[in-house]
C-alpha positions as a Markdown table, in Angstrom:
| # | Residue | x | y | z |
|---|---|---|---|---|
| 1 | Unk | -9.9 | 13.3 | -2.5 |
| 2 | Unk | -12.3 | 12.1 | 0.3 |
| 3 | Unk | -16.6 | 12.2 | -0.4 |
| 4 | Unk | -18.2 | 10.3 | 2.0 |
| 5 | Unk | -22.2 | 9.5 | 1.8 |
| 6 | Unk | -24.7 | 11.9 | 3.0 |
| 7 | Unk | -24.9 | 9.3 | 6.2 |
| 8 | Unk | -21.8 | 7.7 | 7.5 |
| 9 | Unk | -20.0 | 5.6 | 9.9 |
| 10 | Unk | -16.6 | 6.1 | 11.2 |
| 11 | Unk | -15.1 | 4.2 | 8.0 |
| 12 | Unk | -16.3 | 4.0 | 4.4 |
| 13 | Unk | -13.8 | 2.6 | 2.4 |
| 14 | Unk | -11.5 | -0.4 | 2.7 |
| 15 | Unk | -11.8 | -3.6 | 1.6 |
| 16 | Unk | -9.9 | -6.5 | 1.1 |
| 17 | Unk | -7.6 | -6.9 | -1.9 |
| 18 | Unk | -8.7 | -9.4 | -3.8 |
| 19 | Unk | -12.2 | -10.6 | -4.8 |
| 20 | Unk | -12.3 | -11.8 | -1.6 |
| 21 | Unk | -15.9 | -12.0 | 0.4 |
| 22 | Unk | -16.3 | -9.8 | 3.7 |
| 23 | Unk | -18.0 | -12.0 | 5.6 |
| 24 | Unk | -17.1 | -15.4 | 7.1 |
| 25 | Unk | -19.8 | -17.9 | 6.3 |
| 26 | Unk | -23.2 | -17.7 | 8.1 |
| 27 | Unk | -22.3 | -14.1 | 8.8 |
| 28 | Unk | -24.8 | -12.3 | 6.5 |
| 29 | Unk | -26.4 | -12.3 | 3.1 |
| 30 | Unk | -24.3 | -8.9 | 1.9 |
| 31 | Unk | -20.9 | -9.3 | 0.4 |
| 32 | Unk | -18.2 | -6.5 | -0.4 |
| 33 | Unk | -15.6 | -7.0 | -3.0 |
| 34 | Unk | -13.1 | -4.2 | -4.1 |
| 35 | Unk | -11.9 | -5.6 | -7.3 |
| 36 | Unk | -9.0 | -4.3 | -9.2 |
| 37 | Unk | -9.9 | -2.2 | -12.2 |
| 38 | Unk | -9.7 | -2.8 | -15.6 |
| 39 | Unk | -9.3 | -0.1 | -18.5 |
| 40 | Unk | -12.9 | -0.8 | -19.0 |
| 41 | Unk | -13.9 | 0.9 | -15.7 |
| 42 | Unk | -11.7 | 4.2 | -16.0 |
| 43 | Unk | -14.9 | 5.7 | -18.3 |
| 44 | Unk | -17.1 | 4.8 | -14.9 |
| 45 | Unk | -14.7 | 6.1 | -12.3 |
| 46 | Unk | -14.4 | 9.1 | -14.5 |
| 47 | Unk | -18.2 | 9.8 | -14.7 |
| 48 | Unk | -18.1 | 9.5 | -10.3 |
| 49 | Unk | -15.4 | 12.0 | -9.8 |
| 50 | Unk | -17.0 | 14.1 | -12.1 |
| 51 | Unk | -20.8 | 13.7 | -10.0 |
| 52 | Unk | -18.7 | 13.7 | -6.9 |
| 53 | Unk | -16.0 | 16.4 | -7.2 |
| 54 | Unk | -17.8 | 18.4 | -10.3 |
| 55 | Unk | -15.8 | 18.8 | -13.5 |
| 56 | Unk | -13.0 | 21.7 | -11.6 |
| 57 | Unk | -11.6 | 19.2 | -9.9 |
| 58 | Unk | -12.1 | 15.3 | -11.2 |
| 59 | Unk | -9.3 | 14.1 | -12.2 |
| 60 | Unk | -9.1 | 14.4 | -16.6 |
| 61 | Unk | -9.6 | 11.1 | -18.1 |
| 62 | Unk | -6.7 | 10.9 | -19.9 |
| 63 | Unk | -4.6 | 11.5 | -16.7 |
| 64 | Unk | -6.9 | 8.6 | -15.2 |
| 65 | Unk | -5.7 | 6.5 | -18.0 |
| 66 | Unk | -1.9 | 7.8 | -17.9 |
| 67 | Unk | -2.4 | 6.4 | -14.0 |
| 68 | Unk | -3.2 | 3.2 | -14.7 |
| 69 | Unk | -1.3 | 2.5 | -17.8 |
| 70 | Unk | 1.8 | 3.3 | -15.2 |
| 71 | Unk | 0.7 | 1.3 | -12.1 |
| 72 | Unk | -2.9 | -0.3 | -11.9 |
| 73 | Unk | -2.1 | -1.8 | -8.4 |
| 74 | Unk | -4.2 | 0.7 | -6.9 |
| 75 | Unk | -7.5 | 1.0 | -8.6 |
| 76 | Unk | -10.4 | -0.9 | -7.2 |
| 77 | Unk | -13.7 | -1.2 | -8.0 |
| 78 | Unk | -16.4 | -1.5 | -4.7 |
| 79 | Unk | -19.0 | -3.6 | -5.0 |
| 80 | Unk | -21.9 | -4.7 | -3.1 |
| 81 | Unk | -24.0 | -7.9 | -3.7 |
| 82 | Unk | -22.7 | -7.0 | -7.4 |
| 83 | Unk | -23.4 | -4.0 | -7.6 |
| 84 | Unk | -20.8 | -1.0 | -8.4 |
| 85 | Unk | -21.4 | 1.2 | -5.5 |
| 86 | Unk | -17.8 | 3.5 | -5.7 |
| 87 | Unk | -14.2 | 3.2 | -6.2 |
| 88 | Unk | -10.8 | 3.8 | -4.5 |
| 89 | Unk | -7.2 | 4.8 | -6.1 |
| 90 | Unk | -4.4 | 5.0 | -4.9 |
| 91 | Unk | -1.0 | 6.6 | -6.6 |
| 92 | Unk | 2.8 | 5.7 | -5.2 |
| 93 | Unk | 4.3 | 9.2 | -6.0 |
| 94 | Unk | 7.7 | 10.0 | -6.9 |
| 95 | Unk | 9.2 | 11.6 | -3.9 |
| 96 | Unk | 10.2 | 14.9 | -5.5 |
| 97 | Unk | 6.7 | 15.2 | -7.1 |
| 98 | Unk | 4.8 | 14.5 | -3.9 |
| 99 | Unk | 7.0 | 17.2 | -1.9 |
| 100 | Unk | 5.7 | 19.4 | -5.2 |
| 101 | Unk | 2.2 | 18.6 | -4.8 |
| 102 | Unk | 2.3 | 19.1 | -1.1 |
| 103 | Unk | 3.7 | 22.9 | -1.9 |
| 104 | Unk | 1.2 | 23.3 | -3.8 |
| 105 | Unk | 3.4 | 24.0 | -7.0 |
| 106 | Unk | 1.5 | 20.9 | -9.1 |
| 107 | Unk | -1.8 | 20.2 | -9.0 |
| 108 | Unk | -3.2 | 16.6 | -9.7 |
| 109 | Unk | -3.9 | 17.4 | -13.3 |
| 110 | Unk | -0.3 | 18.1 | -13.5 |
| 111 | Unk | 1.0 | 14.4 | -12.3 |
| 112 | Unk | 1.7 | 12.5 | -15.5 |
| 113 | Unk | 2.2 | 8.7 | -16.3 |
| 114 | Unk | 6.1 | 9.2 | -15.0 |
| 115 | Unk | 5.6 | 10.9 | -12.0 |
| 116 | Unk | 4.5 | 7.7 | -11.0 |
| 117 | Unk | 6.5 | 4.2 | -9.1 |
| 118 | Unk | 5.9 | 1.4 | -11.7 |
| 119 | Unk | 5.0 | -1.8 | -10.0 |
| 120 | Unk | 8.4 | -3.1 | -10.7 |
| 121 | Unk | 9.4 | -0.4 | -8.8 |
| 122 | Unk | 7.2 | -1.4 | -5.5 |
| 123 | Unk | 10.4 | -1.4 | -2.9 |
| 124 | Unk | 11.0 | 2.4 | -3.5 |
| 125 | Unk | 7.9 | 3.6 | -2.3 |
| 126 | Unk | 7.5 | 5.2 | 1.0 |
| 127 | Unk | 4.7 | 7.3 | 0.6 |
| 128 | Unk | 1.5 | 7.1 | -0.8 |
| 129 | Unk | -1.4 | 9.3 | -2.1 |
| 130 | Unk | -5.1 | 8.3 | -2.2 |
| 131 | Unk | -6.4 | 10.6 | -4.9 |
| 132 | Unk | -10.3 | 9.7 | -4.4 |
| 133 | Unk | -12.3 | 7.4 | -2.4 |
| 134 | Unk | -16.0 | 7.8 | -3.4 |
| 135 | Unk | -19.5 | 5.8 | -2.4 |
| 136 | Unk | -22.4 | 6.2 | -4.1 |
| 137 | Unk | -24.8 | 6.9 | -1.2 |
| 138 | Unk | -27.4 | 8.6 | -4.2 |
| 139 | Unk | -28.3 | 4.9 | -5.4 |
| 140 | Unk | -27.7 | 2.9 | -2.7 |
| 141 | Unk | -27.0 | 2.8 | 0.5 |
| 142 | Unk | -25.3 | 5.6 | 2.5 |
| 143 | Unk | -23.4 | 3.5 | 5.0 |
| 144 | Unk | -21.5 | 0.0 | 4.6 |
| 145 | Unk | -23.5 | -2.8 | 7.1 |
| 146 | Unk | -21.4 | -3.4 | 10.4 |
| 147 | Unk | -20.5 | -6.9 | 9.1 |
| 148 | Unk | -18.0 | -5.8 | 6.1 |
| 149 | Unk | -16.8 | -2.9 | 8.3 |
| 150 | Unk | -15.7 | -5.4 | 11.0 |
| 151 | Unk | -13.5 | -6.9 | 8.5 |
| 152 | Unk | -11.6 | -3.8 | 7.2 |
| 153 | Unk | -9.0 | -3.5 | 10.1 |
| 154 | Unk | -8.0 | -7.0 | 9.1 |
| 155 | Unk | -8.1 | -6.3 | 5.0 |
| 156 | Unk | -6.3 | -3.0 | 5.5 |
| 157 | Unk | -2.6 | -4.0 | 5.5 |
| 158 | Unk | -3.4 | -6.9 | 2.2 |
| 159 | Unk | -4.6 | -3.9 | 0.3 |
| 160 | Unk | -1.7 | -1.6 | 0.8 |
| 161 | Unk | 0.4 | -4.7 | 0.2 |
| 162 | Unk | -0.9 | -4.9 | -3.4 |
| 163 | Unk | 0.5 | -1.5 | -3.9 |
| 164 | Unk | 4.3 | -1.4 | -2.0 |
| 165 | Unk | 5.4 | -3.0 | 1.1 |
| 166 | Unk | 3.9 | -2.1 | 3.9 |
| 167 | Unk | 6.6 | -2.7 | 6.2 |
| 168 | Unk | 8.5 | 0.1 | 4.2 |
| 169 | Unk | 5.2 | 2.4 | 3.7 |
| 170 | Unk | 5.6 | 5.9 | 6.2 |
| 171 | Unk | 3.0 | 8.4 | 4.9 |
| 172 | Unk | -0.3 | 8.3 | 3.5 |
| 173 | Unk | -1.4 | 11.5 | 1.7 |
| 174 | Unk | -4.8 | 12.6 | 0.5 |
| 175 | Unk | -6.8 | 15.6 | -0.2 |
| 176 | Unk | -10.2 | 16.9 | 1.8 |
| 177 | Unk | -13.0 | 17.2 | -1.3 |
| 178 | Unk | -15.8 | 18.7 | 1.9 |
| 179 | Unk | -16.0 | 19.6 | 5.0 |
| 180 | Unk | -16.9 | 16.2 | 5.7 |
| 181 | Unk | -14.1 | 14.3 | 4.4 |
| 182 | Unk | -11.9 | 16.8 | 6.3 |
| 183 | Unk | -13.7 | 16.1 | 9.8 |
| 184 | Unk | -13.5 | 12.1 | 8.4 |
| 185 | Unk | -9.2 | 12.3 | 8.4 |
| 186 | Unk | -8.8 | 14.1 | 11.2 |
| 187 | Unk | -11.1 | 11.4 | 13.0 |
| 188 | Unk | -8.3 | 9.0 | 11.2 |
| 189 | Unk | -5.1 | 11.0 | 12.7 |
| 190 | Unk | -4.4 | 12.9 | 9.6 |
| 191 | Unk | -2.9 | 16.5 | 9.9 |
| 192 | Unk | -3.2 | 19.1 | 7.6 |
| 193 | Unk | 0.2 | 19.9 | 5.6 |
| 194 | Unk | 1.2 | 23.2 | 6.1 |
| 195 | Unk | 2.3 | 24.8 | 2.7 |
| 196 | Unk | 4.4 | 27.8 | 2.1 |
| 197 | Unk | 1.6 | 29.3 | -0.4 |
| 198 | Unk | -2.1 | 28.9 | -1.4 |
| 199 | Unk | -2.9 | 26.0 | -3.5 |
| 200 | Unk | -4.3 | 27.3 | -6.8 |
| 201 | Unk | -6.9 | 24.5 | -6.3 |
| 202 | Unk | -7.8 | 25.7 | -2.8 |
| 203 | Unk | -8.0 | 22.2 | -1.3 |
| 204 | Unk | -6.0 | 21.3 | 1.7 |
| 205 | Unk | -3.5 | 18.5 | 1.3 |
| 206 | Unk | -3.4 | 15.9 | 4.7 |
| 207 | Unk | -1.2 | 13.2 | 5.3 |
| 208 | Unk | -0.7 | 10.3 | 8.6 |
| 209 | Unk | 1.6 | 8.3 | 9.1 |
| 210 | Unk | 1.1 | 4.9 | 8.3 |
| 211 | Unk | 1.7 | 2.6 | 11.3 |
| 212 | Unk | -0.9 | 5.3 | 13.1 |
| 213 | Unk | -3.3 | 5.4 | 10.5 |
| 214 | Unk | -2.9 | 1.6 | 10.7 |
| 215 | Unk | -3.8 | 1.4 | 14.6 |
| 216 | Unk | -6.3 | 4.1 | 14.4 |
| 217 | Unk | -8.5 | 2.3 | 11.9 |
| 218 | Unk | -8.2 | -1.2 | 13.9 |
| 219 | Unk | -9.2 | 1.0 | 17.0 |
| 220 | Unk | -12.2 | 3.0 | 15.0 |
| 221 | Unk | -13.2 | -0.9 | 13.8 |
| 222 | Unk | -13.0 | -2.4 | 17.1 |
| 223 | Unk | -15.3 | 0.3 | 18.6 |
| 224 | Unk | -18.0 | -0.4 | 16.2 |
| 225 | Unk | -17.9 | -4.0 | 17.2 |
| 226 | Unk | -18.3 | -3.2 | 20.4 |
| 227 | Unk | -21.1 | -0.6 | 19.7 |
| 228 | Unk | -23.0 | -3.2 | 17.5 |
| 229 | Unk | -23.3 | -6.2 | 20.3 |
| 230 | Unk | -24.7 | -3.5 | 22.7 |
| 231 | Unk | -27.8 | -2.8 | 20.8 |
């Protein structure tokens, strides 16, 4: 699911893969990180669905553990100046249960440890699903600097690529938690999957292809740039 900050620019959440800075030197005094998790975060990540998505619809605890313990490769921790302000995961899917969850006939509390690729199994996936991006614009603040977001078209790609190949990647799934994150991926090129009956969780599943997703975000980043030398 997507919950963006009360105030927003045109992109919130991607960093680079590593605990890598987002700025080159002299560039600013702010530095992004998104970390990989550790087991010691899922209680954390937990507690921010639950304030983000309320306790219908955050992902149980023990299915964010059954996650991980499958394929960590997509859980990060965002940080800024050393500070936990949110998190983003991402799930590689098994095929047959994506096409399920897209229908509607499984929900995400349904999606168990092996419903998903292991990361021995990286080359298989095609598709994948970012259950929840969230920042927390309560204690800090509600949109990244321009500095970091100039760097995300570049970190984009590297973050995928801790998760699959991104040469192999088509699809990119994820599910609207407002109005707001709805507006946000359709500003991204997503389109909403048409589904042959109501989803019991009444949320509307989206997907993009990759290599659009891929340009759209480079041109969304570009456009700031430009924006930001005008002022």
């Amino acid at each position: 699911m997507v919950r963006l900050p009360q105030q927003t620019g045109d992109l919130t959440f991607l960093f680079s893969v590593k605990r890598e800075t987002l700025l080159r030197k002299g560039e600013g005094s702010t530095l992004c990180h998104a970390d990989p998790a550790t087991p010691e975060d899922l209680d954390w990540i937990f507690q921010l669905e639950i304030d983000a998505y309320s306790a219908q619809y955050a992902v149980a605890r023990r299915t964010l553990e059954q996650w991980y313990r499958a394929n960590s490769d997509g859980f990060f921790i965002l940080t800024m100046d050393g500070r936990k302000v949110g998190h983003l995961t991402i799930v590689p899917l098994h095929d047959k249960i994506l096409k399920s969850f897209d229908q509607g006939t499984i929900l995400e509390q349904d999606i168990l440890e092996d419903c998903l690729y292991t990361p021995r199994e990286r080359h298989l996936i095609r598709n994948l699903y970012v259950e929840s991006i969230i920042l927390d614009g309560s204690k800090g603040p509600s949109a990244l600097p321009i500095k970091p977001l100039s760097c995300l078209a570049h970190n984009f790609v590297p973050l995928i690529g801790r998760i699959c190949d991104p040469t192999q990647l088509e699809n990119v799934y994820a599910l609207a938690a407002s109005g707001r994150g709805e507006r946000f991926m359709k500003g991204l090129g997503f389109d909403r999957v048409n589904s042959n009956q109501e989803r019991a969780d009444q949320r509307a599943v989206y997907v993009a292809g990759f290599s659009s997703l891929k340009a759209k975000i480079s041109e969304l980043c570009e456009r700031r740039l430009r924006n930001a030398k005008k002022k």
